[in-house]
MARBA-3410 file (N, C-alpha, C, O; in Angstrom, 1 decimal):
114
-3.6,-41.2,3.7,-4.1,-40.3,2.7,-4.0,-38.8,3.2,-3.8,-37.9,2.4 ~ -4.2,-38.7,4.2,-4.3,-37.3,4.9,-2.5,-36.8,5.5,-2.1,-36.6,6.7 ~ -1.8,-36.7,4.3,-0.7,-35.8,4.5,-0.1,-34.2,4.9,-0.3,-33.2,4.2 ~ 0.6,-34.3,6.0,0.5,-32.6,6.2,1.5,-31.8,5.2,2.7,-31.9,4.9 ~ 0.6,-31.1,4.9,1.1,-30.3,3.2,1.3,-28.7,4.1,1.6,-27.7,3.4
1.0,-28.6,5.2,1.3,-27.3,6.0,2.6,-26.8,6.4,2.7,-25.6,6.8 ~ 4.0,-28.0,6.3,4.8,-27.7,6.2,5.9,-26.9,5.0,5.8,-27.5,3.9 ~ 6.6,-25.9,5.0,7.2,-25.4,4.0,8.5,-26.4,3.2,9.0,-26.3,2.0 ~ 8.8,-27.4,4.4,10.1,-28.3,4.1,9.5,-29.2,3.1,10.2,-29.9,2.3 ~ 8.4,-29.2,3.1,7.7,-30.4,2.1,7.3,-30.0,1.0,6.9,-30.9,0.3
7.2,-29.0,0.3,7.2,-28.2,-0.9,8.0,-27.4,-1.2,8.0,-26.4,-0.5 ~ 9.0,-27.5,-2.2,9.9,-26.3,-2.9,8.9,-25.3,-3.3,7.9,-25.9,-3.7 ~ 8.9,-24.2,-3.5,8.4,-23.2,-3.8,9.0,-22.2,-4.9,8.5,-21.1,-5.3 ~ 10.0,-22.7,-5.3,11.4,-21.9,-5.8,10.8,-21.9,-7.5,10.9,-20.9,-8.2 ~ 9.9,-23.2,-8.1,10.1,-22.6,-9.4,8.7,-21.5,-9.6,8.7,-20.7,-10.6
7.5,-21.5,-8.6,6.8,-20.8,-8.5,7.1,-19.2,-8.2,6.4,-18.3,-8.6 ~ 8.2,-19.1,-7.3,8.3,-17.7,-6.5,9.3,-17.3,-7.9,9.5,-16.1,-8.0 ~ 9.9,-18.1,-9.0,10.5,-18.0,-10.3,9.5,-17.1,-11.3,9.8,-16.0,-11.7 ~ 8.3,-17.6,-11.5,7.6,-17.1,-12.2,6.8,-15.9,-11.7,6.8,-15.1,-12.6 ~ 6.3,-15.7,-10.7,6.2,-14.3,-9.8,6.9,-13.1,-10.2,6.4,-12.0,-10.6
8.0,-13.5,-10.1,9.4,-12.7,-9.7,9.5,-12.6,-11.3,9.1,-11.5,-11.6 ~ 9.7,-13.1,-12.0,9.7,-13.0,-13.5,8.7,-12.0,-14.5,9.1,-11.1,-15.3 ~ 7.4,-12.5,-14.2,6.5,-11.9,-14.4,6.3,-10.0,-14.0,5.8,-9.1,-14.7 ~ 6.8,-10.0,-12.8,7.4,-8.2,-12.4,8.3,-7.9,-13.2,8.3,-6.7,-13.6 ~ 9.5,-8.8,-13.6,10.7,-8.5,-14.4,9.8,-7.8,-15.7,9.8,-6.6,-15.9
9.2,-8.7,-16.3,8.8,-8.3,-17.4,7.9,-7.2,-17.8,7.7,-6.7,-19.0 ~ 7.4,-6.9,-16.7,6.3,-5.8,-16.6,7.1,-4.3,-16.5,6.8,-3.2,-17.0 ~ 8.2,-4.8,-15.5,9.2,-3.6,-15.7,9.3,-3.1,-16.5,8.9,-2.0,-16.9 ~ 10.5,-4.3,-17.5,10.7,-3.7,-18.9,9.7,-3.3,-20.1,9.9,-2.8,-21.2 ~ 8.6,-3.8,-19.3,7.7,-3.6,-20.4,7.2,-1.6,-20.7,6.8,-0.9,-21.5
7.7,-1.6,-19.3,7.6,-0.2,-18.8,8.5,0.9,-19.8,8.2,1.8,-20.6 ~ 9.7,0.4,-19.5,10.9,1.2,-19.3,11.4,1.1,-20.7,12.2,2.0,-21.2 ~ 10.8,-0.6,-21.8,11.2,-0.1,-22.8,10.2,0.8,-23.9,10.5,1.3,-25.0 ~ 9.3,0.8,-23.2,7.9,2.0,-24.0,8.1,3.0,-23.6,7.9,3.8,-24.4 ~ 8.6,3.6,-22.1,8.9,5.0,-22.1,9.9,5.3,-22.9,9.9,6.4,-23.5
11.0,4.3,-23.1,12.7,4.9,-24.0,12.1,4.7,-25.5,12.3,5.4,-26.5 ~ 11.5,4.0,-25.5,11.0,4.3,-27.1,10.2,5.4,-27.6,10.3,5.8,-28.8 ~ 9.4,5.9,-26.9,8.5,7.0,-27.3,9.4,8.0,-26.9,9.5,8.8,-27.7 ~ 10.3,8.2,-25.9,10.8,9.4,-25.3,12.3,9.9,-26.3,12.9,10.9,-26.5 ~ 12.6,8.6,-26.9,14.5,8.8,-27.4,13.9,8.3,-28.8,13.2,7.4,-28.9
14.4,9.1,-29.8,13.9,8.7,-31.3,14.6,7.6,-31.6,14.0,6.6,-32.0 ~ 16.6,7.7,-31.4,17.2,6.6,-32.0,16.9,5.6,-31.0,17.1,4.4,-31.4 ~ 16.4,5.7,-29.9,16.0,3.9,-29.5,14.6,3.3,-30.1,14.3,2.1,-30.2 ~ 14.0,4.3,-30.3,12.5,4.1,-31.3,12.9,3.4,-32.6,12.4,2.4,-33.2 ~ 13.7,4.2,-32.9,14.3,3.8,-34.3,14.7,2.1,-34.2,14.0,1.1,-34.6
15.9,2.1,-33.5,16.0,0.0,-33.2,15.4,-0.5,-32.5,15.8,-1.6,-32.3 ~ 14.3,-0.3,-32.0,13.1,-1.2,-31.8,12.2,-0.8,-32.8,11.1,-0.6,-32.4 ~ 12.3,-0.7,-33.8,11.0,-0.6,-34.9,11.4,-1.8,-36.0,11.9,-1.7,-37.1 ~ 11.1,-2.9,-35.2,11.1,-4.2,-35.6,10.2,-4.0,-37.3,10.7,-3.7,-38.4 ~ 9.1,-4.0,-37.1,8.4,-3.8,-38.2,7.4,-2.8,-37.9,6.5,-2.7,-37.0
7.9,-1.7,-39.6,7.4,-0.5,-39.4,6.1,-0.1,-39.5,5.8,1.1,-39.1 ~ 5.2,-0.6,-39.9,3.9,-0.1,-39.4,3.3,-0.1,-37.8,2.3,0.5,-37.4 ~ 4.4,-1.2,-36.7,3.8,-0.9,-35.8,4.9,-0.3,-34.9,4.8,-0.6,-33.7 ~ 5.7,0.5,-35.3,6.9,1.0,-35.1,7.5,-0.1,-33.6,7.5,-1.3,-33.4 ~ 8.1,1.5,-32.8,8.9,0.9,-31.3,8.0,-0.4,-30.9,8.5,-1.4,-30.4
6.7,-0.4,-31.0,6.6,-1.5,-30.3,6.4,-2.5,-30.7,5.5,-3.1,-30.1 ~ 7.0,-2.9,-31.6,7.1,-4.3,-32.1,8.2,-4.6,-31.4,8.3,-5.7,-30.7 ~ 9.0,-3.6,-31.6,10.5,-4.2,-30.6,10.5,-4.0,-29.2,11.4,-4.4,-28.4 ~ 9.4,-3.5,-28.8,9.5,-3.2,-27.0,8.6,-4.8,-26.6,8.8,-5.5,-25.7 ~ 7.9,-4.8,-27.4,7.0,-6.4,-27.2,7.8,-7.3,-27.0,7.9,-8.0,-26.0
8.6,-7.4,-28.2,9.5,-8.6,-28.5,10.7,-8.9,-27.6,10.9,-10.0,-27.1 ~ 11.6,-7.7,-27.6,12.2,-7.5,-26.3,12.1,-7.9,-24.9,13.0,-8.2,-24.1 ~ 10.5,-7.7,-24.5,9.9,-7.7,-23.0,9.8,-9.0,-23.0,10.4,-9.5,-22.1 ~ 9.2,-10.2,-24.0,9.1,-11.1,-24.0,10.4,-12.5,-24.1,10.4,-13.7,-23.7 ~ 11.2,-11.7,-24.7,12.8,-12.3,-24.6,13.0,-11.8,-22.9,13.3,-12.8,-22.2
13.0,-11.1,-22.5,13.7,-10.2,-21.0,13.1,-11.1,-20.0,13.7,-11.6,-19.1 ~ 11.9,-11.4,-20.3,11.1,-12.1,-19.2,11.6,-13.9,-19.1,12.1,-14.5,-18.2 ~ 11.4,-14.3,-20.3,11.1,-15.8,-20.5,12.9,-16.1,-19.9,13.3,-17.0,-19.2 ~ 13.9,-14.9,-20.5,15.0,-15.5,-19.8,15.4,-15.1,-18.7,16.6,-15.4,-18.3 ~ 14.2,-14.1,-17.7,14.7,-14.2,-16.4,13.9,-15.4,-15.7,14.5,-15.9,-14.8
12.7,-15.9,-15.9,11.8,-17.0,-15.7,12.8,-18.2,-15.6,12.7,-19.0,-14.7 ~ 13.8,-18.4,-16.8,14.3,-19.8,-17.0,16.1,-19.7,-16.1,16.8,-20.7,-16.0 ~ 16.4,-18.7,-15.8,17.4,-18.0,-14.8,16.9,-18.4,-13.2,17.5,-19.3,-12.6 ~ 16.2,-18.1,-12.8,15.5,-18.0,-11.9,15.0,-19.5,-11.2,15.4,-20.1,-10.2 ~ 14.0,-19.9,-12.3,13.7,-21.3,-12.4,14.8,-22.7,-12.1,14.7,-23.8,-11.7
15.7,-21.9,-12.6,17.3,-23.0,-12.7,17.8,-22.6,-11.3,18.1,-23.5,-10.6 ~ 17.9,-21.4,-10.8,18.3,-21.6,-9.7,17.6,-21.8,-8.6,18.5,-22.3,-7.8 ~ 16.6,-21.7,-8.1,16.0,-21.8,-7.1,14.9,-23.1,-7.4,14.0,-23.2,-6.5 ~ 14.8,-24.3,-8.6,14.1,-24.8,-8.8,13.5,-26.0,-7.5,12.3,-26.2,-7.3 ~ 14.6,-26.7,-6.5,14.3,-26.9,-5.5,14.5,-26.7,-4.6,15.0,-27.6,-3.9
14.2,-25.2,-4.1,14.4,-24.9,-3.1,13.0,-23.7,-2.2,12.3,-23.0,-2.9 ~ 12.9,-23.7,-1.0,11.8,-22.5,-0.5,12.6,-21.5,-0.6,13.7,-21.4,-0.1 ~ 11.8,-20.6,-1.3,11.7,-19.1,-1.0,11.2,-18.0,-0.1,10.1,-17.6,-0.4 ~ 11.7,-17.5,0.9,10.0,-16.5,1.1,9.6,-15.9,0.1,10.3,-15.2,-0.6 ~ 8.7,-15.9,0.0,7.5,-15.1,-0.6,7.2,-14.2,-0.2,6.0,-14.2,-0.6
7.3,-13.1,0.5,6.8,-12.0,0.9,7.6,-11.0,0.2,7.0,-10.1,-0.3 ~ 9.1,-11.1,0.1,10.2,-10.5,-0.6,9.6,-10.2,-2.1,9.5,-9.1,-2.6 ~ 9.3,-11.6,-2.7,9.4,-12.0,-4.0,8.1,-11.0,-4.4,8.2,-10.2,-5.4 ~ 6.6,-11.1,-3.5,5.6,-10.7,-3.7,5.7,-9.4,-3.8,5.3,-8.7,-4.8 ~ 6.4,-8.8,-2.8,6.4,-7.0,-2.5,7.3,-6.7,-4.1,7.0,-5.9,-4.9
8.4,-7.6,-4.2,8.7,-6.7,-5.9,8.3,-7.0,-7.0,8.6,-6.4,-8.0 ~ 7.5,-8.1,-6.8,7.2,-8.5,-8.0,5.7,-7.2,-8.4,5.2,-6.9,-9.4 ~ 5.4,-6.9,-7.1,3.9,-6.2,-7.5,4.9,-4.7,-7.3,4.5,-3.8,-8.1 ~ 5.7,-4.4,-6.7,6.4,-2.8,-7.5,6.7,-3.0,-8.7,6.5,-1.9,-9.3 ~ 7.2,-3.9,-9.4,7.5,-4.4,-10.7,6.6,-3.4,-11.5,6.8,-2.3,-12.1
5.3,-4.5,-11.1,4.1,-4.7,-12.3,3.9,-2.6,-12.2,3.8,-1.9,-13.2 ~ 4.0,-2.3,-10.4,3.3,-0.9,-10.5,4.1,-0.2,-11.3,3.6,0.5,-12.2 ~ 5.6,-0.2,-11.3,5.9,0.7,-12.5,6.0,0.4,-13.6,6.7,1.2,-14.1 ~ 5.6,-0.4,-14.4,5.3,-1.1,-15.8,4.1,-0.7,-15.9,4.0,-0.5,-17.1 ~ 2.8,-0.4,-15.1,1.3,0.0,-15.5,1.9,1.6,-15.4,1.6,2.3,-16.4
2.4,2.1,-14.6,2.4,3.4,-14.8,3.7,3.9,-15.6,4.2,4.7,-14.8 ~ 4.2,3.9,-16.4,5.0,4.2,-16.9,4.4,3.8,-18.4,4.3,4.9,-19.0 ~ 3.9,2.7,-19.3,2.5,2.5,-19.8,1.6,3.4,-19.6,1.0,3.1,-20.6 ~ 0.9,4.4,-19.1,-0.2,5.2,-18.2,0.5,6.3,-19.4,1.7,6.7,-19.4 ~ -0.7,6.6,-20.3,0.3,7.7,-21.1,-0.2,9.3,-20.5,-0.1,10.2,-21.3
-0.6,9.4,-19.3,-0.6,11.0,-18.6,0.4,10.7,-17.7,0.7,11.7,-17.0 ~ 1.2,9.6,-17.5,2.3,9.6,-16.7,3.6,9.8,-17.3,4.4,10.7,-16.9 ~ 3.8,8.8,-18.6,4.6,8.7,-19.4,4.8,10.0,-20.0,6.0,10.5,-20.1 ~ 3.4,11.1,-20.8,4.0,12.2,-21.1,4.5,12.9,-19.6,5.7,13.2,-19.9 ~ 4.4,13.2,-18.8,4.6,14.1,-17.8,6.2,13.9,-17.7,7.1,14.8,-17.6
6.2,12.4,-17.7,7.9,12.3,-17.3,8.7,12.8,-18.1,9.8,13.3,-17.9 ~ 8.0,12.7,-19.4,8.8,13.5,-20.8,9.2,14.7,-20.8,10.2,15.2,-21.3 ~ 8.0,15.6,-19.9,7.9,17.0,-20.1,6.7,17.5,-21.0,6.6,18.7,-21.0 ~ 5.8,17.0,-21.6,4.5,17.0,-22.5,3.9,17.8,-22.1,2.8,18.1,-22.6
END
């Protein structure tokens, strides 16, 4: 009953360090497509999925396609295998940081010029 689970050869890690690593993906774009939307009218304009809630209906929907298919990319390839984690960790959390600040609208206008 008492199995050593302390080794890394005994757990793949690959579809977890998938979702990590995915989840910064997404945070990215979540970034990068809300600054290009607010900042460039015609990319506002083709992300204005539906127009009462303009660009971000399409930066939503977008982020949410960008993500789930780098998750299932990811997932497929590394599904059994170890990862380090430290790599995956350090970009998945610069990911997230420039997706919260790029979102951050005293950042977002600055970068504009506002």
């Amino acid at each position: 009953m008492s199995e050593d689970l302390s080794s890394d050869a005994s757990l793949p890690n690959g579809r977890g360090a998938a979702a990590i690593l995915a989840a910064g993906i997404g945070s990215a774009t979540l970034g990068v497509l809300a600054l290009a939307g607010d900042a460039f009218a015609p990319v506002g304009h083709v992300l204005s999925i539906w127009p009462p809630s303009g660009p971000l209906s399409g930066v939503t929907t977008l982020t949410i396609i960008v993500w789930l298919a780098s998750w299932r990319a990811l997932r497929r390839r590394w599904r059994d295998r170890t990862i380090p984690l430290g790599w995956v960790t350090v970009a998945s959390f610069a990911m997230l940081a420039l997706g919260l600040l790029l979102t951050f609208p005293p950042f977002a206008d600055r970068l504009q010029g506002r």
